[in-house]
C-alpha positions in Angstrom: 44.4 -19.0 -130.2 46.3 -16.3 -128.0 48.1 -17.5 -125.3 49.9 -15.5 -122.5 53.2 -16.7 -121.0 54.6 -15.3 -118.1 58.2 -16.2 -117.1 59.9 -15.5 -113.5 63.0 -16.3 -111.9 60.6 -19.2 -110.2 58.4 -20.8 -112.5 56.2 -20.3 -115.7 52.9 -19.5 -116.5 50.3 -19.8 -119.5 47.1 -18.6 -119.7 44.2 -18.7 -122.9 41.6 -16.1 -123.9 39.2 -18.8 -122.4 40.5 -19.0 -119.1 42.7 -22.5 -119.4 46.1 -22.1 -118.2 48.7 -22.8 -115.5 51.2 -21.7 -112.9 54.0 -24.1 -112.3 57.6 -23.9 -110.8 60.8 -25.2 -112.3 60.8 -27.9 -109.1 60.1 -31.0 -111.4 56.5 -31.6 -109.8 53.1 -31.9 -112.4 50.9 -28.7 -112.2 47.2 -28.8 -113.1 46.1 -27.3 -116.1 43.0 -25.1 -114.6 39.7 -25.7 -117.0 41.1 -28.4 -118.9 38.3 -30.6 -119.1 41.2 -33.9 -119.8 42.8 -32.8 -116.6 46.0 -32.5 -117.7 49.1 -32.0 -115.7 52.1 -29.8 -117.3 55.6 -29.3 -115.7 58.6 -27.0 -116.4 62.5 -26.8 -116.7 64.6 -23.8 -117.6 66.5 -24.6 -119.9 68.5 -21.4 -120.5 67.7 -17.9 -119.5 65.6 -17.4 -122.7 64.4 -21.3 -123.1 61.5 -23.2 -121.0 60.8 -27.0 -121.8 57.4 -27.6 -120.6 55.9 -31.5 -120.5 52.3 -32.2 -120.9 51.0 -35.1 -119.5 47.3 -37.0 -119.3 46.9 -39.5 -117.0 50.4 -39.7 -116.1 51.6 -40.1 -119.8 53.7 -37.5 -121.3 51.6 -36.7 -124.2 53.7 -33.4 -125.4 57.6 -31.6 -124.4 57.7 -28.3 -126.0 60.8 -25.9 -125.9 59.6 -22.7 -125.8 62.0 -19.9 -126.1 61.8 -16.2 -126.0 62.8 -14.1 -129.1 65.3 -11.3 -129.2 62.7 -8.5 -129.3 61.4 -9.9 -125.9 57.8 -10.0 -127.8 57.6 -13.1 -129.4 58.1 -16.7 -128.5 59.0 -19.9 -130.9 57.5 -23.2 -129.9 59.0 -26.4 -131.1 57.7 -30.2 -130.3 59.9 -32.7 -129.3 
């Protein structure tokens, strides 16, 4: 699966192949994720200038927190579950 991330100053965005993605801001609010047929919700922090912690939630359980942070080359992006 391919997934696009897009980082700005104001929030984060992800976005599949299929269509399924979101657009959130680093505000602490819960974001829909558009075509997800569970309805989830996802929201963001920035952590650093490089690192986004994103939490997934169903139902308004956290069913996910990944850190997601952007590799030197600026290309590539390491994902790790806490």
């Amino acid at each position: 699966m391919i997934i696009k991330y897009k980082c700005t100053a104001d929030g984060f965005s992800a976005r599949t192949l299929l269509g399924e993605g979101f657009n959130a801001k680093f505000d602490g609010k819960d974001y829909p994720v558009e075509d997800d047929p569970a309805h989830g919700m996802v929201s963001v922090k920035l952590l650093s200038p490089n690192t986004v912690e994103q939490t997934n939630k169903r139902d308004g359980k956290v069913v996910g927190v990944l850190r997601l942070t952007v590799a030197p080359d600026g290309e590539t992006i390491h994902t790790t579950h806490g």
